[in-house]
Every structure is written in structure tokens, then in C-alpha cells.
C-alpha positions, -999 to 999 in steps of 0.1 A, spaced: -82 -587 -342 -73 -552 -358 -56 -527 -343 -86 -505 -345 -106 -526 -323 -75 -528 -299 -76 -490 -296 -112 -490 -293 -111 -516 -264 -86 -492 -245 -104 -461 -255 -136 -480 -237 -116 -490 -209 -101 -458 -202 -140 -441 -209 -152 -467 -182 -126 -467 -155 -133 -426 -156 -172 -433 -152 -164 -452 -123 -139 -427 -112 -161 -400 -117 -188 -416 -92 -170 -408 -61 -177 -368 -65 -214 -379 -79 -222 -396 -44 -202 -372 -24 -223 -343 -35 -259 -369 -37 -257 -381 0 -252 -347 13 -295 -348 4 -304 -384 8 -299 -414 29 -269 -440 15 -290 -468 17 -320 -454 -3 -293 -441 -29 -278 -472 -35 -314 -490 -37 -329 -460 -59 -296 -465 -83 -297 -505 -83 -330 -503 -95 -326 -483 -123 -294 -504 -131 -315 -537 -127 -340 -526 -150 -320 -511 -179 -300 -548 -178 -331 -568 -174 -340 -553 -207 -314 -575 -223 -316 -605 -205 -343 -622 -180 -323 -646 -157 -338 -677 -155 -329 -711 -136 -324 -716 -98 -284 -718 -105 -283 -681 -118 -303 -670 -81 -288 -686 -56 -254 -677 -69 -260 -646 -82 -279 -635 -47 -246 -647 -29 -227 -626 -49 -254 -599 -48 -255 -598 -7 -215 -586 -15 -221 -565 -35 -249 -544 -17 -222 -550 14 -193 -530 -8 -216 -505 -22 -236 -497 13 -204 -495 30 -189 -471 4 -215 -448 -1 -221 -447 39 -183 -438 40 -183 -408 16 -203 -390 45 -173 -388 68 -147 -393 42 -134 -372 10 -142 -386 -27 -109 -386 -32 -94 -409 1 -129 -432 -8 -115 -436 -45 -80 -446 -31 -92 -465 -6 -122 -487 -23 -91 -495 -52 -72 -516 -24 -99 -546 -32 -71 -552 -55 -46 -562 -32 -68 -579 -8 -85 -600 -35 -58 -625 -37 -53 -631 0 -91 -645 0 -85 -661 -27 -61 -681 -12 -78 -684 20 -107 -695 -4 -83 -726 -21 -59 -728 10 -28 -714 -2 -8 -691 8 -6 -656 -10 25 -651 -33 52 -627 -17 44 -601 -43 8 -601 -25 22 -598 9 44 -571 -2 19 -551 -20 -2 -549 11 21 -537 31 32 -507 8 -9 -505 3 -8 -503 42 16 -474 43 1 -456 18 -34 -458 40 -14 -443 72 -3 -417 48 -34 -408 28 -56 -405 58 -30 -385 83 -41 -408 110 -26 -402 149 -8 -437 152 -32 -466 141 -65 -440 147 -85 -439 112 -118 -420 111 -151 -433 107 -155 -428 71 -123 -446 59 -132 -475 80 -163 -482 64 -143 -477 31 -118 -498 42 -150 -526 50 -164 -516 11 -130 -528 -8 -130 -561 20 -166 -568 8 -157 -559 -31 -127 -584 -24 -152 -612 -11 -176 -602 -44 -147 -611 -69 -135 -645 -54 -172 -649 -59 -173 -642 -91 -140 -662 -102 -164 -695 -87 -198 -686 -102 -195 -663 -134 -180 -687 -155 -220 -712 -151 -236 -685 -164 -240 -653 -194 -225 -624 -181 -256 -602 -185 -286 -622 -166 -259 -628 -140 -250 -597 -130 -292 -586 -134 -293 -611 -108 -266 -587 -86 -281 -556 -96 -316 -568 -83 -306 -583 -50 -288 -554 -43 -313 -530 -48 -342 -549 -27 -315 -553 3 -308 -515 0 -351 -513 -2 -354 -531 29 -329 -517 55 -331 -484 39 -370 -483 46 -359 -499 81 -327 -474 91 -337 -446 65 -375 -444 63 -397 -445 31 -398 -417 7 -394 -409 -27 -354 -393 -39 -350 -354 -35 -350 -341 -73 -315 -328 -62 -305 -363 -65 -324 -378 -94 -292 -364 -121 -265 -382 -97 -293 -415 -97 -294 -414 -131 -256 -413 -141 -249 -437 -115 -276 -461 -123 -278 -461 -159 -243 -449 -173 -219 -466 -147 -239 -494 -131 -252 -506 -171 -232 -487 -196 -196 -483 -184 -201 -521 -172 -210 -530 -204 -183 -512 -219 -159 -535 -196 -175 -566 -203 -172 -561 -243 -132 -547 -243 -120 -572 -216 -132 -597 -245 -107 -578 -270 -80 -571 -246 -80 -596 -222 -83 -597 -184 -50 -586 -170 -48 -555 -193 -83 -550 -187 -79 -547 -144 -49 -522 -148 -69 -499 -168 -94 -501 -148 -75 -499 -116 -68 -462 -132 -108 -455 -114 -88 -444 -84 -66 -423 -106 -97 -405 -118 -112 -402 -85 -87 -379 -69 -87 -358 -107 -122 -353 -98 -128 -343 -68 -98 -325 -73 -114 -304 -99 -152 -302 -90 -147 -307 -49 -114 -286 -46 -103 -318 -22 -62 -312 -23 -39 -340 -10 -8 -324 7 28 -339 4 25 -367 28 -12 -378 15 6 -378 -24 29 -398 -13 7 -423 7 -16 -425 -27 11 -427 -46 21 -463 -23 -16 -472 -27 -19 -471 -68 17 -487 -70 7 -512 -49 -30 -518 -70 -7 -523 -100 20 -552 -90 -6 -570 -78 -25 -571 -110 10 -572 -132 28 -599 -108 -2 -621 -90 3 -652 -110 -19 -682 -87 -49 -691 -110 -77 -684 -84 -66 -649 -79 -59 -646 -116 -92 -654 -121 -107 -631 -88 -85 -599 -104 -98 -603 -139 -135 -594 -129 -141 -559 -112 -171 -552 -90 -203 -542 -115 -199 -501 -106 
């Protein structure tokens, strides 16, 4: 390996984990016009058919796997985009990121062991640093960062899903498979909660960048440099998303975190990174070294 395509790897990590960044002020401003479960079906379609243009998954294997892993990935991403209505881009960037630290606590659950005590510790300085960010009243968090809260649980569940299944099967048709199952579940209960009807053209830019450059390309992007870099360097870059998040809305939103919320985001990307740095039991290894198809 050169160190051209080094630099190139990180260059691609760095332009993916902004993409996904990015995304929080994208579906901040889209669900303002349209319903969170038609967005996330409208977008995992278009992500499901740029993908399926690569690869056709094919086998029984692939589809009951990849729909397991599919129904938790449609639970992290309806569960998000539901929380950026009552929640700022930049508390749902900080907040999703903590699928990080509760990733290898269900991965032990999943192998029955007990967490490492770097684990345990990062979750409670994550913990702080959610008290913090969200200036709750005692325990009392709003209804947005709950369901936020219930997207990086669900994300967690999708990556100890993929440490079992992803290494049966190409990395393409598999997550087709995710994209797909995603995107009819969103169909369904968004035609059941939501109602039927075609996207707003006020939302069809944010569908499109979400759909075809984050969902297909920045994934893509991943897939090829965590081949060049490896995983671990790979799921700290990539943890940067939340990093970006705040820049964002930040910038386009205006959203300012005060002194105390700085600090408690502060805790919560410290927290994202000794995980990834320190976790050392296989299983989670494996769980942290695949992030959730954006």
C-alpha cells in the first residue's frame, strides 16, 4: 500500500463522515414539510435502487439476514428522523454517535460476557455528557432526545447484527438487502401513520442527497477506505459525523451550544473515542468496525 492511497483512504473517510454529518441539518430542514416515515421510505428507495444497480442479491441466506438487519436499521433511522422534530440537528448528531458506546454492551450481552471496564466507563461519561447536552431538569429529557436516544440503541442492535451476518455475504447485495427492507417498512407504516402521497418538491434536493450521496456514495466511500485503512481507524474517523453535525447546524441552523452543553458534548465525543481506541473483546471489535449504512 502507498502512501497515496493511505491519504486517499482518510481523505474519503473524512469526505464521508461529513456527508453523514451533514445529514442532520438536511432532515432537520426536510421534515419541517414531510412526514419522517415517508422521508425515510422516499430516501431508502432511491438508495436501494442506485445499489441494486451493482449488485442483485440473490439466495435465501442474504434475505432472511439482511431483512433482520434491515428491520434495525429502519428502527434507527425512523426513530432518528422522528426525533429531529422535537430535537436540534446538532443534540440528534451527538446523541445518534453514542451507538458507539452502547454497541459493545450488546455485544456482550449477545456472547455473554461482561463489558470491559473501559466500556462501563465510557458510558457513564457518555451519560454525563447527555445530562449536559440536553439541559434536562433532573432525569427529565424531552421527547425528541428520547427517540434519539432509542435510534443509536437500535443502530447498536444493527451492528452486532452485522458483526454475525456480514462476513456470509458481499458487502454490496447485503446491504441492497437493508436498504430495501427499510424502505418498504417505512412504505407501509408511513402509508398507515402518514398517509399516501407523493414528496413536497421542497424536499426532493434533501431526498436526493440523502438517498443517493450518503445512503450509496459516502457508504461506498467507507466500504472501499476501511479496506485500505482498516477498521479501527476507519470507526474513529467516522465517529468525527457527530463532530460535523454540530459544525453544521452550527453554521446553516445558527443552533449554539452554551457552556454547559460544550462541555456535556465534549464528554460524549471523548467517550465515542475510548471506546473505539480501547474496546479490545473480539465481538465488539467486530460490532465497532461496521457503522450503520447512512
Amino acid at each position: 500500500m502507498t502512501g497515496s492511497t493511505h491519504g486517499r483512504a482518510i481523505a474519503a473517510l473524512l469526505v464521508a463522515a461529513f456527508l453523514f454529518g451533514a445529514t442532520f441539518v438536511v432532515i432537520k430542514s426536510a421534515v419541517e414539510d414531510i412526514g419522517p416515515l415517508s422521508f425515510v421510505a422516499w430516501r431508502f428507495l432511491l438508495g436501494t435502487s442506485v445499489l441494486a444497480l451493482f449488485a442483485i442479491p440473490r439466495g435465501r441466506l442474504i434475505w432472511r439476514q439482511g431483512t433482520l438487519a434491515g428491520i434495525a436499521l429502519f428502527a434507527g433511522y425512523a426513530f432518528q428522523t422522528a426525533g429531529l422534530q422535537h430535537t436540534t440537528a446538532s443534540n440528534s448528531a451527538l446523541i445518534t454517535g453514542l451507538y458507539v458506546v452502547i454497541t459493545p454492551f450488546l455485544a456482550a450481552a449477545f456472547s455473554k460476557r461482561a463489558p470491559s471496564g473501559w466500556t462501563v466507563g465510557a458510558a457513564a461519561v457518555s451519560f454525563v455528557g447527555l445530562v449536559l447536552l440536553t439541559g434536562t431538569d433532573g432525569l427529565r429529557v424531552d421527547r425528541g432526545d428520547l427517540l434519539t436516544v432509542a435510534c443509536a440503541l437500535a443502530f447498536a442492535l444493527h451492528i452486532v447484527l452485522l458483526a454475525r451476518f456480514a462476513r456470509h455475504h458481499p458487502v454490496v447485495p447485503f446491504t441492497t438487502v437493508q436498504l430495501a427492507v427499510t424502505a418498504v417498512l417505512a412504505f407501509v407504516l408511513g402509508f398507515a401513520v402518514e398517509g399516501p402521497g407523493l414528496p413536497p418538491s421542497s424536499v426532493w434536493g434533501a431526498l436526493l442527497l440523502t438517498g443517493l450521496a450518503i445512503s450509496a456514495g459516502a457508504f461506498l466511500l467507507q466500504i472501499w477506505a476501511q479496506t485500505v485503512v482498516g477498521p479501527t481507524t476507519a470507526a474513529v474517523i467516522v465517529a468525527t459525523e457527530s463532530v460535523f453535525g454540530v459544525g453544521t447546524a452550527w453554521i446553516v441552523l445558527q443552533e449554539r451550544l452554551g457552556s454547559t452543553g460544550f462541555a456535556g458534548a465534549s464528554l460524549m465525543v471523548v467517550s465515542v473515542v475510548v471506546v473505539i481506541v480501547k474496546q479490545r473483546d473480539p465481538t465488539a471489535v467486530a460490532a465497532e468496525s461496521v457503522t450503520p449504512a447512512h
